[in-house]
VEXPA-829041 format. One line per 10 residues: number of its first residue (from 1); their letters; for each residue z, x negated, y of C-alpha. Coordinates in nm, 4 decimals, m for minus. Each point is the difference from the previous one (the first is absolute). Layout:
! VEXPA-829041
NUM	a	Z:X:Y  ...
//
This chain:
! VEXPA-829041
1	xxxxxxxxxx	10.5140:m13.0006:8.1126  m0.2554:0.2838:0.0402  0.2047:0.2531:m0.1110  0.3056:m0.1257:0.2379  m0.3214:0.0596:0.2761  m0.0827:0.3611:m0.0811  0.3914:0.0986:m0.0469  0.0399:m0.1465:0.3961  m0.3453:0.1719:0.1073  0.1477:0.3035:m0.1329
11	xxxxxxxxxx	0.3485:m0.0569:0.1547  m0.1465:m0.0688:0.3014  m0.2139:0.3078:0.0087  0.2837:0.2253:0.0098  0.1889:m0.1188:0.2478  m0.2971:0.0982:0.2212  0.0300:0.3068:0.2306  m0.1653:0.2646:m0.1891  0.0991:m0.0943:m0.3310  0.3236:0.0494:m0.1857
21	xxxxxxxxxx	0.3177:m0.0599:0.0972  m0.0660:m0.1224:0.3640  m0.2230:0.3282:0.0364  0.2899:0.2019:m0.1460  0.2396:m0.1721:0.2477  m0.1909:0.0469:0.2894  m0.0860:0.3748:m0.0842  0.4282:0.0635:m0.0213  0.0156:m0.2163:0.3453  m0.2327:0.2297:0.1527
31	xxxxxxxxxx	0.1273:0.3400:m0.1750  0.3264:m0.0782:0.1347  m0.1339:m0.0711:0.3456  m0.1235:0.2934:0.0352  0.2583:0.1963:m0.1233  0.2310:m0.0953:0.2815  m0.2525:0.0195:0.2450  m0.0256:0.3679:m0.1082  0.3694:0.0857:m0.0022  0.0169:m0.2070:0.3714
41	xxxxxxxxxx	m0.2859:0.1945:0.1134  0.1468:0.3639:m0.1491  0.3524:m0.0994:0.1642  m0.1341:m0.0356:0.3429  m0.2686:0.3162:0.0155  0.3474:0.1936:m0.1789  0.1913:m0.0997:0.3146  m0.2634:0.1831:0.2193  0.0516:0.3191:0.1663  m0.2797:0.2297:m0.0693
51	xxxxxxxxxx	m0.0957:m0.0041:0.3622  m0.0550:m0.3690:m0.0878  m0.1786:0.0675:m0.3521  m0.2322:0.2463:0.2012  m0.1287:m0.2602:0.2813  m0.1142:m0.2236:m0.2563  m0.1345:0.2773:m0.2311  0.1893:0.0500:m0.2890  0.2664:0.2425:m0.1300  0.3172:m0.0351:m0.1684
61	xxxxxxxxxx	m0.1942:0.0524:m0.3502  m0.2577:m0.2513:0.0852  0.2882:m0.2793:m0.0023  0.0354:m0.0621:m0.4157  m0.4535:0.0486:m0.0218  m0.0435:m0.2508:0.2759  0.2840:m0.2508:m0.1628  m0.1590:0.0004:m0.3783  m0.3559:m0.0250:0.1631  m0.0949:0.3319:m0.0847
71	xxx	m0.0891:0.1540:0.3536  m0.2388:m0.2369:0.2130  0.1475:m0.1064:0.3416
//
């Protein structure tokens, strides 16, 4: 019986978030989230004019820094 109850503690531990493969999914949920969210967000600032680009403060070169989080907003 005991070691039925440390294989189950173990078990249960990684299906915890943070730990293995619930960690790993959730990590790929999120990865993919934000990958749309930056191809969404490049589509629509693309689709700008640069007289548009320019009232919010950005250039046409800004677009793929700002999308992949490289250039603060």
């Amino acid at each position: 019986m005991a070691a039925h109850a440390i294989s189950n503690d173990a078990f249960d531990r990684r299906l915890k978030p943070g730990h293995g493969v619930c960690a790993a999914a959730t990590r790929i949920v999120a990865w993919v989230k934000a990958s749309s969210d930056a191809k969404r967000t490049r589509t629509q600032l693309e689709q700008l004019t640069d007289r548009q680009l320019d009232d919010i403060g950005i250039c046409r070169g800004d677009i793929r820094l700002i999308c992949t989080r490289r250039l603060p907003v």
